[in-house]
C-alpha positions in Angstrom: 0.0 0.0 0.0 1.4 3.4 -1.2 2.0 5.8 1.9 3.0 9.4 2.5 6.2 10.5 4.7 6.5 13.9 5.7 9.4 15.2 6.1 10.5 18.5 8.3 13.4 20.1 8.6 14.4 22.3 10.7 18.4 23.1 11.1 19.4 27.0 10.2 21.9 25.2 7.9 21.8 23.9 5.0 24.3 22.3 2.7 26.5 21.8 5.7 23.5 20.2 7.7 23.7 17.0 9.2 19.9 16.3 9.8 19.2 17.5 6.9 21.5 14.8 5.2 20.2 11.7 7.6 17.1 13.2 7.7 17.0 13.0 3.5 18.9 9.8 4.0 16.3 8.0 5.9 13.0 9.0 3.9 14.6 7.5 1.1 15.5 4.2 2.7 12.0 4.2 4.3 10.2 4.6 1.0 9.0 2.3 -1.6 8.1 2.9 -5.4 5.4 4.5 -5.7 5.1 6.6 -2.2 5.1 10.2 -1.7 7.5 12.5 0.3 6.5 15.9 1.4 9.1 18.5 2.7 8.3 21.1 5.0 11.5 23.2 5.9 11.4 25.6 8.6 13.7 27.9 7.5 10.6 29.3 5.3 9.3 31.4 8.2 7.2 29.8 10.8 5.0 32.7 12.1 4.5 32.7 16.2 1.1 31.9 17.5 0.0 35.3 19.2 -2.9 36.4 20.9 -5.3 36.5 17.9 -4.1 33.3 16.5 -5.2 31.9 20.3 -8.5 33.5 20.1 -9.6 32.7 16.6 -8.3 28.7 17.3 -10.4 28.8 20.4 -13.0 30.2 18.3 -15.8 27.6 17.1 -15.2 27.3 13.1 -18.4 28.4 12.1 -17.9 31.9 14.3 -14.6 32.7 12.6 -14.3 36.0 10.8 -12.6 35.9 7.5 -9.4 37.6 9.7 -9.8 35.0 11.9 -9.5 32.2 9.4 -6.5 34.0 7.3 -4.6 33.9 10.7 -5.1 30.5 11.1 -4.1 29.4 7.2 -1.1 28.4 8.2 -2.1 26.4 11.2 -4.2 24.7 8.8 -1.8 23.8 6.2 0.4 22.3 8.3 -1.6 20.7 10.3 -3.7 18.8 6.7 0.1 17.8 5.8 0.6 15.9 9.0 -3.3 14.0 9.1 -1.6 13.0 5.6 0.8 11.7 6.2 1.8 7.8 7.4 5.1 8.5 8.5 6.8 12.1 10.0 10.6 12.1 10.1 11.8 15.3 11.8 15.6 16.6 11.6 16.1 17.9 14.5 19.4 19.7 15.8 19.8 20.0 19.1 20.3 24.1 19.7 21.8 24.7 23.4 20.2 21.9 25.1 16.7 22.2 23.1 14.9 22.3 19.6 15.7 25.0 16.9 12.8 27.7 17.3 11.5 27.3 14.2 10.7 23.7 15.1 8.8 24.9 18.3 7.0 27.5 16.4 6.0 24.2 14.3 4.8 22.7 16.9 2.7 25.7 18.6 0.9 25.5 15.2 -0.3 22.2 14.5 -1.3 21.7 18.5 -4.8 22.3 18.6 -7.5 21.7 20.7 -10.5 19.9 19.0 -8.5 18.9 15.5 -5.1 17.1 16.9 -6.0 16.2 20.2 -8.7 16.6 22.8 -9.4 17.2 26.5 -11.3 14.5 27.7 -12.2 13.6 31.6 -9.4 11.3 31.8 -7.1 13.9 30.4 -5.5 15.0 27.0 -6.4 12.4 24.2 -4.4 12.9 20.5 -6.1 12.6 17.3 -3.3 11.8 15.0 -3.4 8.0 15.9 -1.6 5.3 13.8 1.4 7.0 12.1 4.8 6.2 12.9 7.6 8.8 13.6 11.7 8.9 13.5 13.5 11.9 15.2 17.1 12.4 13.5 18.8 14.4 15.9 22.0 15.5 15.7 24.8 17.0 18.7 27.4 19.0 18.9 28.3 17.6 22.7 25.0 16.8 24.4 24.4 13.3 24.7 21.3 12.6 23.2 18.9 10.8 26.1 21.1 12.7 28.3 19.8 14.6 31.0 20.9 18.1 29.2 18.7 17.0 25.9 15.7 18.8 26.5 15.1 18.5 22.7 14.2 14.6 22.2 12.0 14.0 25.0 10.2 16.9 24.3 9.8 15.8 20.6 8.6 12.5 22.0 6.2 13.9 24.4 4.7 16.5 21.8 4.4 13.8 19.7 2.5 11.4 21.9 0.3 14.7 22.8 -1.3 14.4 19.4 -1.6 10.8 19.3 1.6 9.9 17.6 2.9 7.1 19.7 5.0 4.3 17.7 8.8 6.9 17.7 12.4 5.7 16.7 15.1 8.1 17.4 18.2 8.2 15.1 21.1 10.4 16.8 24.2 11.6 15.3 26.0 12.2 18.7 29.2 14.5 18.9 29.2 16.6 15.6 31.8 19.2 17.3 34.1 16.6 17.9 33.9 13.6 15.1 31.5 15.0 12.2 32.1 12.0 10.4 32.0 9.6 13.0 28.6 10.7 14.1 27.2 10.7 10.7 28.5 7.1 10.9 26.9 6.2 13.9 23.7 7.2 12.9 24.3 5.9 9.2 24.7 2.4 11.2 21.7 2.8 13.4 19.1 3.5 10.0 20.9 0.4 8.4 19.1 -1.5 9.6 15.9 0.1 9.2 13.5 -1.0 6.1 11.2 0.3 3.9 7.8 0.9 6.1 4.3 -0.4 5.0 1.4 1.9 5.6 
């Protein structure tokens, strides 16, 4: 069955990137003939949530004002190319001990109450059930797992927010030190990886 990856970036870089490359790397070796890769780089702005973009999301649909539903355009985009999709993998530098903004701004966007995950009475419940997710991540020092990486297990927990539940995390551990070594190590880690049915 033919599926769709998404695929985010989010490193400042670019030709010099190392999640970029896995990130690149992995969708291919994860794909069969036939399926579709999307790309959403963050380095084409991510606008901040603000207060009007809090009040029109927490307006009901039907109430929106045509300013209202412009402000949430992107939101919505976004959010239709993630419900797409069958498989997310999300390069994901680690920027002094966290995620790149752009990445958080990301993630301020597509989590919304009442169309990727609900309050309920036994607490939050996601609506983005059934898709798998890979995290590349790459280091300059911190060890990812570690308890300075504030990036991946917010990642994971943001994830599992919105109902995505099944994550692999592919780390390319000290870029400052061995560049190559760490693309190595994480080379070794997705070989043995295969293509993923929908």
């Amino acid at each position: 069955m033919k599926k769709t990856i998404l695929k985010i970036h989010s490193s400042a870089a670019t030709s010099t990137s190392v999640t970029r490359q896995l990130a690149d790397e992995l969708a291919a070796k994860i794909s069969n003939d036939g399926d579709t890769v999307v790309e959403r780089d963050l380095n084409t702005p991510i606008s901040f949530i603000n207060e009007a973009w809090i009040g029109a999301a927490y307006t009901p649909a039907e109430q929106r004002s045509e300013e209202q539903k412009e402000g949430l355009s992107l939101s919505d985009t976004l959010i239709a190319e993630l419900k797409a999709a069958d498989v997310l993998v999300i390069g994901a530098p680690i920027y002094n001990f966290s995620v790149p903004a752009v990445l958080k701004a990301w993630v301020d966007q597509i989590a919304r109450v009442g169309v990727t995950f609900n309050y309920t009475e036994y607490g939050p419940e996601g609506m983005l059930k059934g898709k798998k997710a890979y995290i590349v991540a790459a280091a300059g020092g911190v060890p990812v797992g570690s308890q300075a990486d504030f990036a991946v297990p917010y990642l994971k927990q943001v994830l599992g927010f919105v109902g995505v539940t099944d994550v692999e995390v592919i780390a390319a551990e000290g870029v400052a030190v061995d560049r190559d070594g760490a693309i190595a190590q994480a080379q070794n880690t997705m070989a043995g990886l295969t293509a993923v049915a929908a």
